[in-house]
C-alpha positions as CSV (number, residue, x, y, z in Angstrom):
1,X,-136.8,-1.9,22.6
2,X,-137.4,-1.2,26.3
3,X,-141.6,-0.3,25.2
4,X,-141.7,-3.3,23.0
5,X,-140.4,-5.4,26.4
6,X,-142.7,-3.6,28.7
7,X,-146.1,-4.7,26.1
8,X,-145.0,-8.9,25.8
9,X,-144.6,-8.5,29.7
10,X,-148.3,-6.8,30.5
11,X,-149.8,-9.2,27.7
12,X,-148.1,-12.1,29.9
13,X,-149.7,-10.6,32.8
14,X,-153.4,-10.1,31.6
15,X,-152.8,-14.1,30.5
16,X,-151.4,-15.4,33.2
17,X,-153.1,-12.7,36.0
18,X,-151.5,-11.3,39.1
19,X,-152.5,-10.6,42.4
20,X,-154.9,-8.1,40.8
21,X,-155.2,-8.7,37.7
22,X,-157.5,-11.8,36.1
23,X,-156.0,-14.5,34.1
24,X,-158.1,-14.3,30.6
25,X,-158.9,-17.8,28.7
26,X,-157.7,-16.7,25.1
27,X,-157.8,-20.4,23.4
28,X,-158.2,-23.8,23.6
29,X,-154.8,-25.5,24.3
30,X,-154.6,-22.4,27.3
31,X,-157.4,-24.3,29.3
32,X,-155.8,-26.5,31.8
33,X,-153.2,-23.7,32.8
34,X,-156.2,-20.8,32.7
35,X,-158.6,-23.4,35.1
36,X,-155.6,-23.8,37.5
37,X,-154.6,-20.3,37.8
38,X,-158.6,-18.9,38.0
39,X,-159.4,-21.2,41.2
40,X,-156.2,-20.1,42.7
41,X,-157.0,-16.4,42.0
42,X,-160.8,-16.8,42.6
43,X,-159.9,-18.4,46.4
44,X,-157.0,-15.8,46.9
45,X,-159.6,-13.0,46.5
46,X,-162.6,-14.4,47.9
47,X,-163.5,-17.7,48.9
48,X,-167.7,-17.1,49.3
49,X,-167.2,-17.0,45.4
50,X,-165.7,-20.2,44.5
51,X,-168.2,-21.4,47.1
52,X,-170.7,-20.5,45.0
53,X,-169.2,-21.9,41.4
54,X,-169.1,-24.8,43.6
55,X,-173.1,-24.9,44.7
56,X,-174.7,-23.5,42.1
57,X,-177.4,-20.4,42.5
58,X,-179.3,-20.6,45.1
59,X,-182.9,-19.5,44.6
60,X,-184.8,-16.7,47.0
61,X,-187.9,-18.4,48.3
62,X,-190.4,-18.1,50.9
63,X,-192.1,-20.3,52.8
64,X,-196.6,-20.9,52.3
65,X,-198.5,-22.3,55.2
66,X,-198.3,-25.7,53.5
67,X,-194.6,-25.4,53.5
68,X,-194.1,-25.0,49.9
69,X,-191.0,-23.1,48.6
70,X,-191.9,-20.6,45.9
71,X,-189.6,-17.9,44.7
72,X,-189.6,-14.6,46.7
73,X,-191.0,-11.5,45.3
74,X,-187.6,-9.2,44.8
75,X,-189.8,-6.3,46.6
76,X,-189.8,-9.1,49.5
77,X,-186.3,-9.3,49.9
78,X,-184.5,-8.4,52.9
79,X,-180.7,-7.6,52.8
80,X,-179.7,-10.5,53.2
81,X,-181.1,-12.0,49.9
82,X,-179.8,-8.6,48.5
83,X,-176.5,-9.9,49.8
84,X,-176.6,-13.3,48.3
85,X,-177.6,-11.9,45.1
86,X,-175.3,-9.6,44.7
87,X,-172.8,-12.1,45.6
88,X,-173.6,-14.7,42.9
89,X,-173.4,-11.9,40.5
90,X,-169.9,-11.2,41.5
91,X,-168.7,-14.2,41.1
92,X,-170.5,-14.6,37.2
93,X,-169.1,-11.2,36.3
94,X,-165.6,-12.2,37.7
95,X,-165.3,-15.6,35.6
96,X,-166.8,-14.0,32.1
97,X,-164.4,-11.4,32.5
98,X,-161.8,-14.0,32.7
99,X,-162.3,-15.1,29.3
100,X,-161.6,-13.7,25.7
101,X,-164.3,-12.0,24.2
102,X,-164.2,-14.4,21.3
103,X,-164.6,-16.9,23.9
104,X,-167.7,-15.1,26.5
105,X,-169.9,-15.1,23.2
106,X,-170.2,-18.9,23.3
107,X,-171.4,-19.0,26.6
108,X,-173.7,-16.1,27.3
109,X,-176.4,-18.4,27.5
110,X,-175.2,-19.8,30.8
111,X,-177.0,-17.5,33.8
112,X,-175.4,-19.1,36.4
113,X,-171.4,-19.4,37.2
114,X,-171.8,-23.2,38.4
115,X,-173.6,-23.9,35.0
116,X,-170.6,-21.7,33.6
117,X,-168.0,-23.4,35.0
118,X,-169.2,-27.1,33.8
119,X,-169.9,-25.7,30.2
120,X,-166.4,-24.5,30.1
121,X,-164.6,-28.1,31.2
122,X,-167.1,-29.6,28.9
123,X,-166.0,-27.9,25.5
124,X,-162.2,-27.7,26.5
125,X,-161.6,-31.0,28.2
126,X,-164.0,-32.6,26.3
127,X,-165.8,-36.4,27.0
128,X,-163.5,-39.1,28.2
129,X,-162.3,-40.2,24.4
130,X,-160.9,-36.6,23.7
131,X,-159.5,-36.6,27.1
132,X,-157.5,-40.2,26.5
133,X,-156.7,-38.8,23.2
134,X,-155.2,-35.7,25.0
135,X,-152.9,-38.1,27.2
136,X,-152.0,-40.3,24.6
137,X,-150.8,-37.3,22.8
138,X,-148.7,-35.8,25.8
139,X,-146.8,-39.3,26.5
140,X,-145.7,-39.3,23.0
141,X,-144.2,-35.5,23.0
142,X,-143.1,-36.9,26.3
143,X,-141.3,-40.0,24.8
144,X,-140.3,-37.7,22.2
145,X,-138.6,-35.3,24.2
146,X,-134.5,-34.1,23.3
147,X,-132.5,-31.3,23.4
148,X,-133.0,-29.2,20.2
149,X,-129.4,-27.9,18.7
150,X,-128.7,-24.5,19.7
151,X,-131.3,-24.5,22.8
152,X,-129.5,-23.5,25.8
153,X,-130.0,-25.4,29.3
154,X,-132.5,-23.4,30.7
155,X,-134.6,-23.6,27.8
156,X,-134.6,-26.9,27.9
157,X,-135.7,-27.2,31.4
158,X,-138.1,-24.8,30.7
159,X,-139.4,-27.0,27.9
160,X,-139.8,-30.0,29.8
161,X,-141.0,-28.0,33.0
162,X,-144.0,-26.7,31.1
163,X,-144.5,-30.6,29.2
164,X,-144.7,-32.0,32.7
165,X,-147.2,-30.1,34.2
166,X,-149.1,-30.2,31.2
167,X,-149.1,-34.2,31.7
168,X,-149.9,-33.8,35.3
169,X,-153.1,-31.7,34.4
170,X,-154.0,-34.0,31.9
171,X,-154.1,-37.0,34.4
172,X,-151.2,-38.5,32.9
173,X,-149.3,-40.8,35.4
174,X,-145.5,-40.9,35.1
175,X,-143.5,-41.8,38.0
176,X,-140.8,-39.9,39.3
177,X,-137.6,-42.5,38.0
178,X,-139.4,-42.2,34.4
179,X,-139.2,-38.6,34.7
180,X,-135.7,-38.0,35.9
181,X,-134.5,-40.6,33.3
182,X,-135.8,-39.1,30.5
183,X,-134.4,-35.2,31.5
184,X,-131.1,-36.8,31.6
185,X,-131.2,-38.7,28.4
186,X,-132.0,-35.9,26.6
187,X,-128.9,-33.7,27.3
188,X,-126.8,-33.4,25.2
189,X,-123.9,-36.0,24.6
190,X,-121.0,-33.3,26.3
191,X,-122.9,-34.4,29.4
192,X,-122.6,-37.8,29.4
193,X,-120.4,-38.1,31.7
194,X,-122.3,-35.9,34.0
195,X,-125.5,-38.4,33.4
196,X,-123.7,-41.5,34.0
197,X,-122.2,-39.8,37.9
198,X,-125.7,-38.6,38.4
199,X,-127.5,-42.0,37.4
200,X,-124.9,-43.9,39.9
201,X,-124.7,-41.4,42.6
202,X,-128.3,-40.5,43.2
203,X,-131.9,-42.7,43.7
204,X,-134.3,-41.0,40.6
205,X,-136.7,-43.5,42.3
206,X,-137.0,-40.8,45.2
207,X,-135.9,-37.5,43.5
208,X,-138.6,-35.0,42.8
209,X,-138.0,-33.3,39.1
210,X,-136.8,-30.3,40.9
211,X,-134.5,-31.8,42.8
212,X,-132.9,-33.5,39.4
213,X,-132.8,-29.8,37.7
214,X,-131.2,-28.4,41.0
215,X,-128.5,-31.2,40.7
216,X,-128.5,-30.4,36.8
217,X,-127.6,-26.7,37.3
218,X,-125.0,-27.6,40.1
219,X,-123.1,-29.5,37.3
220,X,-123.6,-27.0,35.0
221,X,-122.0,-24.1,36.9
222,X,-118.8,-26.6,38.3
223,X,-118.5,-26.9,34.3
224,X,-118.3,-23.3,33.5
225,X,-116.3,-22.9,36.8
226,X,-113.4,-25.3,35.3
227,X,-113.8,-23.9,32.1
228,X,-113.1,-20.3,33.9
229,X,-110.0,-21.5,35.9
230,X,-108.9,-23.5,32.6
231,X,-108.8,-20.1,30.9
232,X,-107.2,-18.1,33.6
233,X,-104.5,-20.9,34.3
234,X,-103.4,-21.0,30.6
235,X,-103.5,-17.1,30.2
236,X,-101.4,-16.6,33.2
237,X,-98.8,-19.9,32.3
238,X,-98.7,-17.6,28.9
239,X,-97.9,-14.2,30.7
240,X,-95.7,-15.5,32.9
241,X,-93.4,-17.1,29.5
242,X,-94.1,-13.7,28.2
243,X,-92.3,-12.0,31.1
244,X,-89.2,-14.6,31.5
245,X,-88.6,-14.0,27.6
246,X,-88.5,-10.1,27.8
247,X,-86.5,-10.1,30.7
248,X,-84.0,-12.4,29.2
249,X,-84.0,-10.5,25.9
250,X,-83.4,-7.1,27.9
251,X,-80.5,-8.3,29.1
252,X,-79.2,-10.3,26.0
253,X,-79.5,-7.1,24.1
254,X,-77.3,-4.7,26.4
255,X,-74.0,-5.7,25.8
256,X,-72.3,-2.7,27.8
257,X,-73.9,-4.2,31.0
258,X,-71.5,-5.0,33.2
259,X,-71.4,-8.4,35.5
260,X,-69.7,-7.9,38.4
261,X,-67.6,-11.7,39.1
262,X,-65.7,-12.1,42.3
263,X,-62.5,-12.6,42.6
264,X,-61.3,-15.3,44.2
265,X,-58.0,-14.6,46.6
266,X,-55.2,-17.2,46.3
């Protein structure tokens, strides 16, 4: 069980990359989350490369007498061309290996990591009809969101976590009172009242959607708090009946035992 843990987490971790590990592109609905994490890991490791996804590849040349630019020899190249070179090989090796293999064979015709880069946005984010399509299809799962039976809390939360920031990739603009108000909606009815204190006591105009969860898990906990004493109060009311009943019945049973009455001089 503990090896079969220890595999899902290091698959997680060669999707979703580390500090030193690569985040791989493995399909298409991964994009959005794959292009977000890459730049972040790209620009954590070393800026001059997404400089260079950025720019484009910059051609060695050399200057004629007439001031035309033709490309330098490579037996004319000093280190610092070697250095650029090298550098906007880097940065092409680093972004193919961030994709699948299944994935790297469609683009092997791209030589440079700018040309790369724009391929890649064009197939998975498509022209501006797929990506309208892609919004109108994230604000209906988004109107469409409710607790599922059996899902606990922090699934939930999880759920809408991951819907959210899907929308926000997609360029889908939801303000901040639509977002609160439709995490609280979708409890479930046992928190009602809950909703109801947190819609009167608190501006979802201002809120940020962590905020709202914070406030959500705050309520949560008091419940399981009051559930706790609740339990402890009627176990205790019980033990304490419990011990008037066998003291009583200790006695009542002894009928040797003797009561000492005083007696009252005249």
């Amino acid at each position: 069980m503990e090896s079969q843990s220890m595999i899902a987490h290091q698959d997680l971790d060669a999707i979703m990359g580390t500090t030193t590990r690569i985040p791989r592109l493995l399909s298409a609905e991964g994009f959005p989350e794959w292009k977000y994490r890459i730049e972040k890991y790209i620009k954590t490791k070393d800026f001059k490369i997404w400089r260079s996804i950025l720019r484009g590849l910059i051609r060695i040349t050399s200057t004629l007498e007439d001031d035309t630019l033709i490309d330098k020899l490579i037996e004319n190249y000093t280190d610092d061309d070697f250095e650029r070179v090298e550098d906007q090989e880097k940065v092409l090796t680093t972004l193919t290996m961030a994709l699948s293999p299944e994935i790297a064979q469609g683009f092997r015709e791209y030589t440079s990591t700018k040309a790369l880069w724009e391929a890649l946005i064009e197939v998975y984010e498509g022209n501006e009809d797929m990506k309208q399509s892609r919004q109108d299809m994230l604000r209906q799962k988004f109107n469409m969101f409710n607790y599922v039976l059996g899902e606990t809390l922090e699934n939930q939360l999880q759920r809408f976590i991951t819907l959210t920031t899907e929308m926000s990739s997609a360029g889908v603009m939801v303000t901040r009172s639509e977002i609160n108000k439709k995490l609280l909606n979708s409890l479930p009815k046992l928190w009602d009242m809950n909703v109801s204190v947190i819609k009167k006591t608190k501006d979802l105009n201002r809120l940020s959607l962590a905020e709202t969860m914070a406030i959500i898990k705050a309520c949560d906990l008091d419940d399981r708090q009051r559930e706790i004493n609740h339990v402890n109060s009627y176990f205790t009311a019980n033990l304490g009946i419990q011990n008037n009943n066998t003291a009583f019945s200790s006695f009542t049973t002894h009928p040797n035992s003797q009561v000492h009455v005083p007696q009252v001089q005249p």
